[in-house]
C-alpha positions in Angstrom: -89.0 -44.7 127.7 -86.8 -41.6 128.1 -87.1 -40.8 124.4 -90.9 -41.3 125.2 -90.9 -38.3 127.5 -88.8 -36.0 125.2 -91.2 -36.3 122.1 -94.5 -35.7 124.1 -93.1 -32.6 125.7 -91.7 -31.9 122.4 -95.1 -32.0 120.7 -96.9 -30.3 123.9 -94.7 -26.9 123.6 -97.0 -25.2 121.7 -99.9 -26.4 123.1 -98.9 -25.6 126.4 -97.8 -22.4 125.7 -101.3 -21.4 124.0 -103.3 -23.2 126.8 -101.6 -21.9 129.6 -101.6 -18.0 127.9 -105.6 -18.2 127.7 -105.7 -19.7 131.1 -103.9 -16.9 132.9 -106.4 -14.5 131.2 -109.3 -16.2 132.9 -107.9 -16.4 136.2 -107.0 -12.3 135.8 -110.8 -11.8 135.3 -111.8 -14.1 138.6 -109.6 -12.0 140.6 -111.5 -8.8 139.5 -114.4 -8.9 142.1 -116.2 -6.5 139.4 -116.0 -9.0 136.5 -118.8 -11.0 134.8 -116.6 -13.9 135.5 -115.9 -13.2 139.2 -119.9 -12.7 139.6 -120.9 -16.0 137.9 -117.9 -18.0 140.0 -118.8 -16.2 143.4 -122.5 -18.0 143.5 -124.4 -15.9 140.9 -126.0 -19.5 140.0 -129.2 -21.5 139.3 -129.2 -24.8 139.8 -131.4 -27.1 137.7 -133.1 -29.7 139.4 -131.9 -33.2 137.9 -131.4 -37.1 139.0 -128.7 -36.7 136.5 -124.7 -37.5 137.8 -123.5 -33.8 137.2 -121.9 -33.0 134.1 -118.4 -31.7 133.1 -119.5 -28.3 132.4 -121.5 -28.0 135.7 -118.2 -29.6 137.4 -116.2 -27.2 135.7 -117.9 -24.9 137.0 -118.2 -25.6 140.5 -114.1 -26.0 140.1 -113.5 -22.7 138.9 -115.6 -21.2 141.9 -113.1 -23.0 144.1 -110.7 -21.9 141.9 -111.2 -18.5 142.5 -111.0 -19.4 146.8 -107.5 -21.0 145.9 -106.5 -17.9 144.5 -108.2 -15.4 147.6 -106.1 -17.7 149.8 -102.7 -18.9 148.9 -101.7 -16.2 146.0 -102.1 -15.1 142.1 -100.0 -16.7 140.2 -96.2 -16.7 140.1 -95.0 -13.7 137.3 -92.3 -16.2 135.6 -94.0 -16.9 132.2 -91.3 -20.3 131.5 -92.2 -21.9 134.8 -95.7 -21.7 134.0 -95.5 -22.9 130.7 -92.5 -25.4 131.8 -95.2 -27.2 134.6 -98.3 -26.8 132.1 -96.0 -28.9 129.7 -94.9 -31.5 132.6 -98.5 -31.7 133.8 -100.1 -32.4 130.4 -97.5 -34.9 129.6 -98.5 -36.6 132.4 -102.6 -35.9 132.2 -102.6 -37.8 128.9 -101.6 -41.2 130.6 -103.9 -40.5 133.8 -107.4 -42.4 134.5 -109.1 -39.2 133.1 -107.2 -37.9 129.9 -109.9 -37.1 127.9 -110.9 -33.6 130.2 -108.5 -30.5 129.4 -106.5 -29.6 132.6 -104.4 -26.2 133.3 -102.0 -26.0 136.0 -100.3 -22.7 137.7 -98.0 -22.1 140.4 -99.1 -19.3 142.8 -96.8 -17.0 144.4 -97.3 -18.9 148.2 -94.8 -19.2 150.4 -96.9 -22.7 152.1 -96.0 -26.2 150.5 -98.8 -27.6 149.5 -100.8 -28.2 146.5 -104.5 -28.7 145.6 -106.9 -29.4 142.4 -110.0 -28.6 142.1 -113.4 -30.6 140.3 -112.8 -30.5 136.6 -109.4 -30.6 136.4 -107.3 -27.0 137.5 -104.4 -27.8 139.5 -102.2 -25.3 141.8 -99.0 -26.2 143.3 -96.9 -23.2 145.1 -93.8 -21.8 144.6 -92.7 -23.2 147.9 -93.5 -26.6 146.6 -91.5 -26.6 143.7 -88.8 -24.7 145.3 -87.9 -27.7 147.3 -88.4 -30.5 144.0 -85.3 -31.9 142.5 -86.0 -33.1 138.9 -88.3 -33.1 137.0 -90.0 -36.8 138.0 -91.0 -35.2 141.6 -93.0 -32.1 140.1 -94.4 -34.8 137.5 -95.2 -36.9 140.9 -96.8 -33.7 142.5 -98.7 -33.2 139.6 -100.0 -36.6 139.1 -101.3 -36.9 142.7 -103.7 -33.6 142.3 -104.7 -35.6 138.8 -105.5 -38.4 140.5 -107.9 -36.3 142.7 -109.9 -35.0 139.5 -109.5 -38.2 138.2 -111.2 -39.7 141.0 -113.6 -37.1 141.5 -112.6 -37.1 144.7 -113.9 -33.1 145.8 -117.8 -33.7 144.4 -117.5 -37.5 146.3 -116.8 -36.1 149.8 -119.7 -33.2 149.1 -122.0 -35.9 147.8 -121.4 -37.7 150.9 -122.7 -35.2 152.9 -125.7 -35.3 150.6 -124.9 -31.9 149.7 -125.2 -32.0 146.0 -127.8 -35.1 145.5 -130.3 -34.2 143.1 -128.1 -31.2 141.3 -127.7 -31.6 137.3 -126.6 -28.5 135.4 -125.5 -25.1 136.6 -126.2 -21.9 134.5 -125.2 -18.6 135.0 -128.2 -17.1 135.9 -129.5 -15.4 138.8 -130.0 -17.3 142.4 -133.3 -17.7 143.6 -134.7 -19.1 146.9 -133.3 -22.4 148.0 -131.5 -23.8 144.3 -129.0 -20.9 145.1 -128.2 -21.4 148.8 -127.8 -25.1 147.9 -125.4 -24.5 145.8 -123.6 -22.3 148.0 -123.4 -24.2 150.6 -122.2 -27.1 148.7 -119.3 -25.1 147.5 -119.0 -23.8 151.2 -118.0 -27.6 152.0 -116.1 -28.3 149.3 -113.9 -25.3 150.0 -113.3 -26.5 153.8 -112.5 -30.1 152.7 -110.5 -28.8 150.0 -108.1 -25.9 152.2 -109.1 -26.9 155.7 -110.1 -30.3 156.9 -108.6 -32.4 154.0 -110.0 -34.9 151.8 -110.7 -38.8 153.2 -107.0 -40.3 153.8 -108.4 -42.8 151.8 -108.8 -40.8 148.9 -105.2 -39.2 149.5 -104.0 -42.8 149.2 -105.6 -43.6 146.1 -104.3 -40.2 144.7 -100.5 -41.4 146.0 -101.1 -44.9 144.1 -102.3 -42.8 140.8 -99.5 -40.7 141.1 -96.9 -43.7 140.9 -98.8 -45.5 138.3 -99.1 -42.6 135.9 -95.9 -41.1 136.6 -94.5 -44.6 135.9 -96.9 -45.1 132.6 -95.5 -41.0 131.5 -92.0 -42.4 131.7 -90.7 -41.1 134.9 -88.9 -42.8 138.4 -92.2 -43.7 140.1 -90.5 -43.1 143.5 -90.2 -39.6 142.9 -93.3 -39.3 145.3 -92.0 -41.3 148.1 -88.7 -38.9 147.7 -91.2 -36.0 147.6 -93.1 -37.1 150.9 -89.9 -37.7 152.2 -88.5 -33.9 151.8 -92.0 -32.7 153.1 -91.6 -35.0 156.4 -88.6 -32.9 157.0 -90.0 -29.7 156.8 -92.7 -30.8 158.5 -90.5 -31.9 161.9 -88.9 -28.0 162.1 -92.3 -26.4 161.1 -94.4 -24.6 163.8 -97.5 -23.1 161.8 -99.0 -26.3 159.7 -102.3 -24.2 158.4 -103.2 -24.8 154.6 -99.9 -26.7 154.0 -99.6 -30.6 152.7 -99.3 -31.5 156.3 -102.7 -29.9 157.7 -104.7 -31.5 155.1 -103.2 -34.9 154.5 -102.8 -38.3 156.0 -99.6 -38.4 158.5 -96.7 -38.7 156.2 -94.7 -41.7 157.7 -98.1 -43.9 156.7 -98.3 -42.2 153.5 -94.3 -43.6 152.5 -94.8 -46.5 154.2 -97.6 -47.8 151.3 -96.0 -46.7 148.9 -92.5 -48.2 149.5 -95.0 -51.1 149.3 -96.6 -50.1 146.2 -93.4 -49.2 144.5 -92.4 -53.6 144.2 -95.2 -53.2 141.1 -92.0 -51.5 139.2 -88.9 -53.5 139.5 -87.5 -51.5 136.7 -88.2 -48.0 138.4 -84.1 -47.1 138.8 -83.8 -47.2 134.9 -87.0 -44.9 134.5 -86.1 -40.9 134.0 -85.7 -37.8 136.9 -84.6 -35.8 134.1 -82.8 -32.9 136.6 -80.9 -30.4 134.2 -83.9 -29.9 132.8 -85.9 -29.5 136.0 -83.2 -27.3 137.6 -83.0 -25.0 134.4 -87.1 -24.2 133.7 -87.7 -23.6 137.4 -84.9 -21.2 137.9 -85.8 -18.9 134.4 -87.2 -15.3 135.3 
């Protein structure tokens, strides 16, 4: 299974590397207020009446708008081109044996000082600096990574808007101009999404399902699928010495001590999980590159 890790990051390298290059670029133009891109993402949108469930493109969309809030509020991305590449490698590896591998996901680490990590509809994942700062190996960033998947996955962000009845009746958005009600329903349905996503928190039912994706596919990728209890763990520590809670894993997740508890549970499904990789020289040497 070990081998099994090696060759698919082996055979991801390049396509990482590309990915991730292309990916930055974008995210250079959403942080230009100016840019056609910035424009189109802030709510310069029509929205096309249909009974249709919404399609990739128009979640795509609606994810890069949050995106672009992500950004605004916990930092551009970190200026260490092998870490970036390093976790769009990891989280790839891992993508491909997800619920959901057939979408194309990108992951960055922003320059945040805030633990915490979040993904948004169509599959862009950020995790901070402070995050992985605190990781060990390289089965606890997979683990990190795997829970946000299992948020796309899921769809969890468009089911908590949908629930709110926020987005019924929306098929396909095109760039195009906003006009009378179509635009300010879309803008308040990313107006909700973005206070689930960075303020209230998603169900703790969704988190839960996210925790039990994260295990499975970290476990199905190759990797120790209690690397996310151990991460929990690390973050329950923090949390006990840490005064200011806003926008970090702890303000917008189930209590931690529930969290560990299912999946100390969960983790009987893998009575082989000590012989499965945490792969820490590794780990230790891609986060620490400048």
């Amino acid at each position: 299974m070990r081998t099994l890790i090696y060759l698919v990051l082996l055979f991801l390298t390049v396509y990482a590397s590309t990915a991730s290059a292309g990916f930055f670029d974008k995210l250079q133009k959403f942080s230009n207020p100016d840019s056609k891109e910035s424009k189109i993402l802030s709510g310069v949108t029509q929205i096309a009446s249909s009974s249709k469930e919404i399609d990739y493109a128009t979640e795509r969309n609606i994810g890069e708008s949050l995106a672009l809030e992500g950004l605004q509020r916990f930092g551009n991305p970190v200026k260490n081109e092998t870490l970036q590449i390093y976790v769009n490698k990891i989280g790839t590896a891992v993508a491909v044996n997800s619920k959901r591998a057939t979408i194309p996901y990108q992951f960055a680490v922003l320059d945040s000082p805030v633990q915490n990590a979040f993904a948004v509809p169509g599959g862009v994942i950020f995790v901070s600096n402070a995050l992985v700062s605190i990781l060990d190996n390289e089965a606890e960033l997979a683990a990190v990574l795997a829970h946000e998947i299992g948020h796309v996955s899921a769809k969890h962000a468009l089911k908590s808007t949908q629930r709110a009845q926020l987005l019924q009746g929306v098929g396909t958005i095109t760039a195009a101009s906003i006009k009378g009600n179509k635009g300010k329903q879309f803008a308040s349905a990313i107006g909700d999404m973005q206070a689930v996503l960075f303020d209230k928190g998603l169900d703790k039912n969704m988190e839960f399902e996210a925790d039990y994706a994260a295990m499975e596919t970290t476990y199905r990728t190759g990797y120790d699928p209690s690397a996310m209890i151990t991460v929990l763990e690390k973050l329950q520590k923090i949390e006990a010495s840490s005064k200011d809670k806003n926008g970090s894993w702890f303000s917008t997740h189930p209590p931690l001590a529930e969290r560990i508890a299912r999946l100390r549970t969960q983790l009987q499904k893998y009575p082989d999980y000590p012989s499965m990789a945490n792969v820490k020289d590794r780990f230790v040497k891609q986060a620490a590159a400048k």
